[in-house]
NUROTI-398104 format. One record per atom (N, C-alpha, C): residue in three letters; x, y, z. Coordinates in steps of 0.05 Angstrom, whole numbers, plus 5000, padded with zeros to 4 digits. Layout:
! NUROTI-398104
ALAXYZ;...
//
This chain:
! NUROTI-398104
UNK895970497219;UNK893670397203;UNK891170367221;UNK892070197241;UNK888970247251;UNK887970447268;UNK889170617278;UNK888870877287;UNK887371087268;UNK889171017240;UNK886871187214;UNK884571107214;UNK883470767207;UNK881670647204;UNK879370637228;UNK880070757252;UNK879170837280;UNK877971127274;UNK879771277267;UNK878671667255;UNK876971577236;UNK876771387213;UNK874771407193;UNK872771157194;UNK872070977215;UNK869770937215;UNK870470627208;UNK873170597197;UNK872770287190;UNK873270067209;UNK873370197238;UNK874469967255;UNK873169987273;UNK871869807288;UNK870569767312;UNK871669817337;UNK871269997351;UNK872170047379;UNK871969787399;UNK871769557391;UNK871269367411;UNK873769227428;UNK873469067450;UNK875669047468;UNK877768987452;UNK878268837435;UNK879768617425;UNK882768947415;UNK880169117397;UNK882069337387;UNK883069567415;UNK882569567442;UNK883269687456;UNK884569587468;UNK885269327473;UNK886269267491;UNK888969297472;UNK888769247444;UNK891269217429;UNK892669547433;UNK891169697433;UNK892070037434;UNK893370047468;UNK891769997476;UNK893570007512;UNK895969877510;UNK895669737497;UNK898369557518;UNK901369797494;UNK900269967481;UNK902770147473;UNK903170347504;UNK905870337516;UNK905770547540;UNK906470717537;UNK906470907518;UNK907471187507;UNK910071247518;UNK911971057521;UNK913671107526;UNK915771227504;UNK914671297482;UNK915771447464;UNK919071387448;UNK919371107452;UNK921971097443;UNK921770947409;UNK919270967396;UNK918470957366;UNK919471237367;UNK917171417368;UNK917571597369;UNK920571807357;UNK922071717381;UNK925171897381;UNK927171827364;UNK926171517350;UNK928371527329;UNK926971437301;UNK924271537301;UNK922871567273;UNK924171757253;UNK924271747233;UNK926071857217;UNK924472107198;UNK922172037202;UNK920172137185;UNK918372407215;UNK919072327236;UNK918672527266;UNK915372507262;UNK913972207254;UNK911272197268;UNK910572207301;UNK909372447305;UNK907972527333;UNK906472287341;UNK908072057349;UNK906671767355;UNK904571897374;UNK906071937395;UNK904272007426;UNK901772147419;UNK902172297400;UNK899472507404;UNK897272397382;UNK897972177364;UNK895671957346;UNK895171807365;UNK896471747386;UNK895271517409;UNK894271657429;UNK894271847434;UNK892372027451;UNK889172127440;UNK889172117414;UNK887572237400;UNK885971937396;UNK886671637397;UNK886271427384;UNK884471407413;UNK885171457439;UNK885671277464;UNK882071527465;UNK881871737457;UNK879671907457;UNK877771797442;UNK878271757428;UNK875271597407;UNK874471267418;UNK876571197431;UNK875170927439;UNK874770987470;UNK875071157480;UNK874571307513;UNK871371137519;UNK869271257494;UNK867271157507;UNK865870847503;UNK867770727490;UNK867070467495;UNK868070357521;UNK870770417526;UNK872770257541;UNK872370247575;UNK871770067593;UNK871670197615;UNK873370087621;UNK874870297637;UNK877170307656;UNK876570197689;UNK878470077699;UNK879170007733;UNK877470227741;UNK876170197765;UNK875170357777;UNK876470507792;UNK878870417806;UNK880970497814;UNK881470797793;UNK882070747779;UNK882970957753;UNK881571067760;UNK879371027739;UNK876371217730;UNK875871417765;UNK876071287786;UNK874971417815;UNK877671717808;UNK880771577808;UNK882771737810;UNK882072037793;UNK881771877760;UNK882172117739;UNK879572337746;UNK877272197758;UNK875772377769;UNK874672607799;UNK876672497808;UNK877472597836;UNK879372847825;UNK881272807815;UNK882872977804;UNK882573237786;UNK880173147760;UNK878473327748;UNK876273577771;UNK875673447787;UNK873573587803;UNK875573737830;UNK876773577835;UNK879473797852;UNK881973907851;UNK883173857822;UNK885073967817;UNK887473777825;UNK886773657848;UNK889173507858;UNK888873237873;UNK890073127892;UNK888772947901;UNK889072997936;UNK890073297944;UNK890973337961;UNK888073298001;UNK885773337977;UNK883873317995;UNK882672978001;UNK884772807993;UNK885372487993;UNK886572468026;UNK888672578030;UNK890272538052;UNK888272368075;UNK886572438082;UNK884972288103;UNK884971928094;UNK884071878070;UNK885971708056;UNK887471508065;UNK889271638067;UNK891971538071;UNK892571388100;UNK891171578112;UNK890871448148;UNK889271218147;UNK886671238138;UNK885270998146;UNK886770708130;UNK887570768112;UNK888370468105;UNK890970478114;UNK892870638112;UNK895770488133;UNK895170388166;UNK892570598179;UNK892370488205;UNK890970148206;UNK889570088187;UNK886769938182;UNK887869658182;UNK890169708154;UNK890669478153;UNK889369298125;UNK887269528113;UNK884869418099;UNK886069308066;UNK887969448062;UNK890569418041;UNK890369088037;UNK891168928066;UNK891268678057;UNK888768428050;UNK885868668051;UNK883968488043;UNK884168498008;UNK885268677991;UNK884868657965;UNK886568457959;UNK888168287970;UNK889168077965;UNK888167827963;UNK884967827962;UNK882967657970;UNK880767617950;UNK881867827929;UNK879767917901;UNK881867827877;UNK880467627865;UNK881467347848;UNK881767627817;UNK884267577797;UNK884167667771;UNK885067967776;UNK885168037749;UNK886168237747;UNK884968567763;UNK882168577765;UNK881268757785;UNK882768657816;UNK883868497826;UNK884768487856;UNK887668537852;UNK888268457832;UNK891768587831;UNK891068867822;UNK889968937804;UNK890269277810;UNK889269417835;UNK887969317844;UNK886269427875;UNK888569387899;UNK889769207903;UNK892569127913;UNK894769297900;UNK895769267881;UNK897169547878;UNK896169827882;UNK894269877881;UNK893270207888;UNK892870297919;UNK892570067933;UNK892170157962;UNK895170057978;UNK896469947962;UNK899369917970;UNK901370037962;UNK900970217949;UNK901370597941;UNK900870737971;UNK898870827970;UNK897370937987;UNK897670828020;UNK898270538019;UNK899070468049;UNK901970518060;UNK903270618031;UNK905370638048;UNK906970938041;UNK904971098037;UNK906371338035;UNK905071638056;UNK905971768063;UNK905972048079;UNK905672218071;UNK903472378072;UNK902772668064;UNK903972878077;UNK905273068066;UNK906473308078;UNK905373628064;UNK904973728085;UNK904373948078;UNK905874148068;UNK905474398050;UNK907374518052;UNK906374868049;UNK908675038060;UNK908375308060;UNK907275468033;UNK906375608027;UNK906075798006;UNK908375917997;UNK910675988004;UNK913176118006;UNK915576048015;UNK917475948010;UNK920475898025;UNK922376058008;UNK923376288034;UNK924376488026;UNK928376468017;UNK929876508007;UNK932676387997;UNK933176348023;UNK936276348033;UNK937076228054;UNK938076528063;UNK939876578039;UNK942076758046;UNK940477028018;UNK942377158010;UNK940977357984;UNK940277237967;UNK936777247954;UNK936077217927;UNK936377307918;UNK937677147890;UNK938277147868;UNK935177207845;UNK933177067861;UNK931377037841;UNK927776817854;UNK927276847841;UNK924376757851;UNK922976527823;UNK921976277826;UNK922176007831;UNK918775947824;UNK917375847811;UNK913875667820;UNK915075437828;UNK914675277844;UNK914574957841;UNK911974797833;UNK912874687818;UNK910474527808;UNK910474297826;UNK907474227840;UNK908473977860;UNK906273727839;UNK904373807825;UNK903373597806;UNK900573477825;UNK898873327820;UNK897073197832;UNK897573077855;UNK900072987849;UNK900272757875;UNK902272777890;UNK903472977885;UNK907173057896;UNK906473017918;UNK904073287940;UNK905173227968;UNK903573027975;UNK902472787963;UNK901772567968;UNK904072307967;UNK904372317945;UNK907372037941;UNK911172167938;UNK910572447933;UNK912872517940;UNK914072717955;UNK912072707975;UNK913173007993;UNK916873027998;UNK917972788004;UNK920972728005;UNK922272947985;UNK921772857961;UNK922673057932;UNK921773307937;UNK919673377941;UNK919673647943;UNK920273797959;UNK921073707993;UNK921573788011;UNK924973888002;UNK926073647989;UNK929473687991;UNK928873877961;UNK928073927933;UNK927974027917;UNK927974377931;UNK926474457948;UNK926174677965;UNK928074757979;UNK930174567986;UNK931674538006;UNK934274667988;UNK934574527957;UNK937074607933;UNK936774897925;UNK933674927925;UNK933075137912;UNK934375387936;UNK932975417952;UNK933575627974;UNK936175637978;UNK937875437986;UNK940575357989;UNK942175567974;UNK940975577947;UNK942175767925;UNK941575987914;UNK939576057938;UNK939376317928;UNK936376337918;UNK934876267918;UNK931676217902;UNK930176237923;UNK927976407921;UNK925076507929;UNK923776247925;UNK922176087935;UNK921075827923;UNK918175907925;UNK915375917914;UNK913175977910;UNK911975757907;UNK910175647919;UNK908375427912;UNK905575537919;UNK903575537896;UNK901475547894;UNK899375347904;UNK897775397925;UNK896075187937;UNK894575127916;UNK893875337895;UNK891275337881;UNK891775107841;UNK894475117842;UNK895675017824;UNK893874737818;UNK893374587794;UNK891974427790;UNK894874177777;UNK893373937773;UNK894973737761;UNK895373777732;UNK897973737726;UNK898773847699;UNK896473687670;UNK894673547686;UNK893473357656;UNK895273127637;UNK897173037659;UNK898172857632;UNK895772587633;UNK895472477662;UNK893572267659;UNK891672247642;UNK890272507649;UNK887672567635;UNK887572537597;UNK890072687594;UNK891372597568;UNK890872367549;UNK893072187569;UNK893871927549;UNK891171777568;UNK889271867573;UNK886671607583;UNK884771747563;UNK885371867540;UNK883371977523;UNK882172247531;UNK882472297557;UNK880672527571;UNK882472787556;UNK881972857531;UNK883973077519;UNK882073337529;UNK879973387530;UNK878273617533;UNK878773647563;UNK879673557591;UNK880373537609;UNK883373657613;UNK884673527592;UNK887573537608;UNK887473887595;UNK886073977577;UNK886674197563;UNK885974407579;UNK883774337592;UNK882074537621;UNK883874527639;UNK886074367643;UNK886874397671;UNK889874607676;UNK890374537643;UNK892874717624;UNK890775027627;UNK889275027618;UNK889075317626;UNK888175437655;UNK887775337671;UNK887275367693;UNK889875407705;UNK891275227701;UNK893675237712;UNK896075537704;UNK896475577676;UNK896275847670;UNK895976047674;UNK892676037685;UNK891576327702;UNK892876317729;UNK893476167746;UNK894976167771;UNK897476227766;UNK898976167746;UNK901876227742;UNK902176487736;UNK900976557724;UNK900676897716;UNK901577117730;UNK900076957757;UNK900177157785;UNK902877257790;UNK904677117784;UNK907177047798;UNK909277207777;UNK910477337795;UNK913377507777;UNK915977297786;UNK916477077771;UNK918476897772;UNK919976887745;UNK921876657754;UNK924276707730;UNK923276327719;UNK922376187735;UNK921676027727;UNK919075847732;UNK918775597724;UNK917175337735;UNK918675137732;UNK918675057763;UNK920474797770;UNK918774577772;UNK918974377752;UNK917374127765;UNK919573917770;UNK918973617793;UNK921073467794;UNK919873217785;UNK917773197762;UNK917472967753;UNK917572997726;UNK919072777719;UNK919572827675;UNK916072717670;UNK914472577683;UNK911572497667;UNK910372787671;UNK910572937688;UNK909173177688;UNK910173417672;UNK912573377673;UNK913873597651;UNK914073627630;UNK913373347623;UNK913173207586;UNK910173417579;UNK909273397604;UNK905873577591;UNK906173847592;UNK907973877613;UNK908174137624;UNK909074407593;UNK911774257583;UNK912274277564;UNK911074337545;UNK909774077530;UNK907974017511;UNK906074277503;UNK904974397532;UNK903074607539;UNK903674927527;UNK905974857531;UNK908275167523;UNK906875347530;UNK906175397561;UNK906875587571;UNK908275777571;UNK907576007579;UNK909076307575;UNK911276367590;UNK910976177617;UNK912876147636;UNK915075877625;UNK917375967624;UNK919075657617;UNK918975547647;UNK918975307629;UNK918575017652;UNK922074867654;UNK922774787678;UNK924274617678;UNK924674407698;UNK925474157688;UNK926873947697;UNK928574107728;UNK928173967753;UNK929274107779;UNK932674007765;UNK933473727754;UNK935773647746;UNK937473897734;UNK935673947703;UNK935974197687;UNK936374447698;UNK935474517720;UNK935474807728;UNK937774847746;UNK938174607758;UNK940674567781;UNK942674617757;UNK943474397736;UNK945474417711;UNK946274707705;UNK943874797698;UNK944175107671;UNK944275327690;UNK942675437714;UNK941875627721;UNK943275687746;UNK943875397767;UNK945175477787;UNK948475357781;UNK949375117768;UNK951475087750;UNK953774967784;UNK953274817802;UNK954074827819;UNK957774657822;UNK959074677832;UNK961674437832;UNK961374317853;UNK962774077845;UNK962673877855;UNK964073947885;UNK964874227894;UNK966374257909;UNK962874377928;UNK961074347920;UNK959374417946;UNK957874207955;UNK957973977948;UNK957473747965;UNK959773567982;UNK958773457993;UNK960173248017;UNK960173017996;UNK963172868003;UNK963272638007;UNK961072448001;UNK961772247993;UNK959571987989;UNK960471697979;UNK960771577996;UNK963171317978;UNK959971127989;UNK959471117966;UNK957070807964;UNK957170767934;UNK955270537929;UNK954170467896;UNK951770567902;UNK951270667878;UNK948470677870;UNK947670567834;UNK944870487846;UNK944270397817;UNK942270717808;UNK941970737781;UNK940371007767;UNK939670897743;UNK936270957751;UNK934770887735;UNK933371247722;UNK932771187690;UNK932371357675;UNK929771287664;UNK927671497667;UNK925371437660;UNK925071437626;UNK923371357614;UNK922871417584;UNK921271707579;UNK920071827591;UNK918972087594;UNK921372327592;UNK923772237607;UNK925472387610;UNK927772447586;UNK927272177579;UNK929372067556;UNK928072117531;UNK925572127523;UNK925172157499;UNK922872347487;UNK921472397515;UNK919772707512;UNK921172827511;UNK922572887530;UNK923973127540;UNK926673127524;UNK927472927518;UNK929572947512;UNK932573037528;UNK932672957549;UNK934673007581;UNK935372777580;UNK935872517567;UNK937472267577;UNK940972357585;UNK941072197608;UNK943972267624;UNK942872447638;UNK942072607647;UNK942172847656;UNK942272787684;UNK940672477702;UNK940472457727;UNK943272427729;UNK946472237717;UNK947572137716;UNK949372447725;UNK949472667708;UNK950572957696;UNK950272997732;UNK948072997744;UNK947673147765;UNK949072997785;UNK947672747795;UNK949272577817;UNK952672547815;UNK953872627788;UNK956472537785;UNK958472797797;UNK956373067811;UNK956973257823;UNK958173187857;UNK956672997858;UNK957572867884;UNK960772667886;UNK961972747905;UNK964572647899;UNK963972307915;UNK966172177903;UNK965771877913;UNK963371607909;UNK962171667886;UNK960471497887;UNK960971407863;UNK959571117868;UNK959570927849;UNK956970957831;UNK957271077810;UNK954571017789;UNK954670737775;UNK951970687782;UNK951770407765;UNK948670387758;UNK949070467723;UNK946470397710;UNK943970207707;UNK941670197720;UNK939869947729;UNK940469847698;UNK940269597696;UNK940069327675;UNK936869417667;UNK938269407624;UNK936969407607;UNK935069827611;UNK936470007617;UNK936370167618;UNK935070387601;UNK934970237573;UNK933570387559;UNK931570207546;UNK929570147558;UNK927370007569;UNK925070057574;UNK921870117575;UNK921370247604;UNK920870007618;UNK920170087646;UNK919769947671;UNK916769837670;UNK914670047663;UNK912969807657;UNK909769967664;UNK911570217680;UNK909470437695;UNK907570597675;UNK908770707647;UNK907270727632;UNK904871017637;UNK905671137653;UNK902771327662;UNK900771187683;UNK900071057679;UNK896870897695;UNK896970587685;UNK898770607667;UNK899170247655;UNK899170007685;UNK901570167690;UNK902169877713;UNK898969857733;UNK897870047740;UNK895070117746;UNK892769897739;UNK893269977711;UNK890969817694;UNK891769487685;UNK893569487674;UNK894669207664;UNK896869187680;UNK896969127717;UNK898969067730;UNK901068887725;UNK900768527715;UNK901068277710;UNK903168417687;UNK902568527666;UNK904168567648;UNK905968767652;UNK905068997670;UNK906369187676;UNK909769067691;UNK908168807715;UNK911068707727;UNK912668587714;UNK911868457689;UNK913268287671;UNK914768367662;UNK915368707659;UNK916468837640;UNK917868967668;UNK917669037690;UNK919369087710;UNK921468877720;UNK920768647714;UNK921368367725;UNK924468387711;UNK924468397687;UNK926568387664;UNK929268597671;UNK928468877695;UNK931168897705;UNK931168877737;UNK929068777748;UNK929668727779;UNK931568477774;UNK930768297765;UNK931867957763;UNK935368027760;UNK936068287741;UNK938868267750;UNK940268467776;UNK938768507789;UNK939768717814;UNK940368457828;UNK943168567842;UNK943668527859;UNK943868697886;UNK942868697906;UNK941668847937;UNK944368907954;UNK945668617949;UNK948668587962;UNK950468887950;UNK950968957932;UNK952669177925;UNK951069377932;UNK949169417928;UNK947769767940;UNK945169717954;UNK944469937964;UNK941169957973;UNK940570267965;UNK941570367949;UNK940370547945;UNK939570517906;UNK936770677904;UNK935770667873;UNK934770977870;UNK936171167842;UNK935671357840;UNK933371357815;UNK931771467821;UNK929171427794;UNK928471777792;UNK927271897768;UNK925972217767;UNK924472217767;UNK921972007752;UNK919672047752;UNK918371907774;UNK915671977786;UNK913771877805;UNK911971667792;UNK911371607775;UNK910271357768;UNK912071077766;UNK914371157748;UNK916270937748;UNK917170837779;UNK917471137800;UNK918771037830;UNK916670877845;UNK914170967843;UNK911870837862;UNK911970547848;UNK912470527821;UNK912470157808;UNK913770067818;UNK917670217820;UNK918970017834;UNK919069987859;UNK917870167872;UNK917970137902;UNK916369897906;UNK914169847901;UNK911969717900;UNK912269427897;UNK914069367867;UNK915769127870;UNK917169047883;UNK918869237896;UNK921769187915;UNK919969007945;UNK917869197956;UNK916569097968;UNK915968717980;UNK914368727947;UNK913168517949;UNK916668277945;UNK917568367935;UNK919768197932;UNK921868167951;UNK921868327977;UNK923068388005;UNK924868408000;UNK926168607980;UNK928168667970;UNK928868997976;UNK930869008000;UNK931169268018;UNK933569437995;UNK932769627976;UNK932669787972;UNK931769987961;UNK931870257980;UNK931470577973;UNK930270617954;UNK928670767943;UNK928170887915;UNK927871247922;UNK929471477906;UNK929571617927;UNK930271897888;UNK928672037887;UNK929872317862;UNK931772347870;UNK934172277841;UNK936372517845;UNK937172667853;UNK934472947864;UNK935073177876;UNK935373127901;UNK934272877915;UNK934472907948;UNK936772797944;UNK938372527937;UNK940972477939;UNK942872767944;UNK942372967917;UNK944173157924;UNK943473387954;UNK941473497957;UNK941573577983;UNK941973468007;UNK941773168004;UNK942273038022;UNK945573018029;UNK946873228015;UNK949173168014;UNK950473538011;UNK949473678005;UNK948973908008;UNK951674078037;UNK953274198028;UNK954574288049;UNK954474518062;
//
């Protein structure tokens, strides 16, 4: 209703009605068991566009979503990354009272504690290809998750796969998306397209479900897959080619993964390839965490409140390791674990399994 009354003029774009539209995190689980299959996500994308130009966003954001638009990525950031882990400067936003100093504190405590890695244009199979691979590394991959993509390269080759990564490849647009920026995320979908073109592959691998949900969405000419999915269907591996593993782990399942995509279980399908381990599902599991796209970003305070509800039952003593797929949900909980000096791991699915790789 008020999303209609927003398209036709009867409702005022003012804070009171945005702030009520944000705090939905498209985490899509209306959505997946509507009976009637209303496209929630894409009325709240379309809603989040018409009040775009009232609403101002964190500057934090607004700097990000625009950095990103103008470079494709955030890869020309890396310098970045040095000055505030060497600086130290991270711990002055702890000094800025309300909600702008907790998001400013969470965004440079991202950024203070992660490693940029570079990577090749090409990693050729190990042994005979079978076949040839894009990887999608996304905006921020070799920024917050070079780890994942390094071991994702590592599965792929292992089995036989050509791996191709395009320097020129742009960010899939989901941000740009759900922040209203629809004429953005749609430029970056076709841009991204014309680079893929180039390439005589059998697929596109991305290893984040928030990026794939768009990736998807986009329907591209090239099929896209889940690194989980492609390991499952295409390379189909037994449990007889990994090592050993006797620990607990807890596995956490994003809402992107679970109800865009429609892959719930699937991290569970893959790690249970590994012999000897203890799966144990994070508390309140079908949930989200709180990450939301840029949520925990923008409305941090509420973002943790809603993370708070399954840290409070972890216990540290039985494991230190935490398996998460998507990169927004992992940088939330890392971020919390942090502040809460609570020593464990947050680490994709896919590195667990190469990490284990025989």
């Amino acid at each position: 209703m008020m999303i209609q009354a927003l398209a036709n003029n009867q409702l005022v774009a003012d804070d009171k009605t945005v702030m009520h539209l944000n705090h939905c995190l498209g985490c899509r689980a209306c959505e997946s068991i509507c009976p009637s299959k209303v496209p929630f996500m894409a009325l709240m994308d379309k809603a989040r566009q018409l009040t775009a130009p009232q609403h101002k966003q964190p500057a934090v954001i607004d700097r990000l979503l625009n950095t990103i638009k103008e470079n494709g990525n955030l890869r020309q950031s890396h310098g970045l990354l040095n000055i505030i882990g060497h600086t130290g400067i991270h711990r002055l936003s702890k000094l800025i009272p309300n909600k702008a100093g907790s998001t400013l504190s969470k965004s440079v405590d991202l950024l203070a504690h992660n490693k940029m890695r570079k990577f090749e244009d090409y990693y050729p199979a190990i042994n005979e290809a079978i076949g040839s691979v894009l990887l999608f590394t996304g905006c921020m991959g070799s920024m917050f998750n070079s780890d994942t993509l390094q071991s994702c390269i590592q599965l792929l080759t292992h089995f036989g796969f050509n791996v191709f990564i395009p320097k020129d490849q742009y960010c899939c647009g989901a941000l740009h998306q759900h922040n209203g920026q629809i004429d953005t995320a749609t430029e970056l979908a076709r841009k991204n397209a014309d680079v893929f073109q180039q390439y005589d592959v059998v697929a596109l691998i991305y290893i984040d479900s928030g990026c794939g949900a768009q990736l998807v969405q986009q329907q591209t000419a090239l099929p896209a897959f889940h690194i989980n999915q492609f390991v499952l269907q295409k390379i189909q591996p037994g449990p007889d080619r990994f090592n050993s593993r006797k620990q607990t782990i807890l596995l956490h399942e994003s809402c992107s993964l679970r109800n865009s995509l429609k892959l719930g279980g699937i991290n569970q399908t893959l790690v249970e390839l590994i012999p000897g381990l203890n799966i144990q599902k994070m508390p309140n599991s079908d949930t989200c965490c709180g990450a939301g796209g840029s949520n925990f970003l923008e409305y941090p305070e509420l973002a943790d409140q809603l993370l708070d509800q399954k840290l409070n039952t972890i216990n540290p003593v039985h494991t230190s390791l935490l398996i998460s797929d998507n990169i927004g949900c992992s940088l939330h909980l890392k971020s919390a674990l942090r502040l809460r000096k609570i020593k464990l791991e947050v680490i994709h699915p896919v590195t667990l399994l190469a990490d284990q790789l025989k």
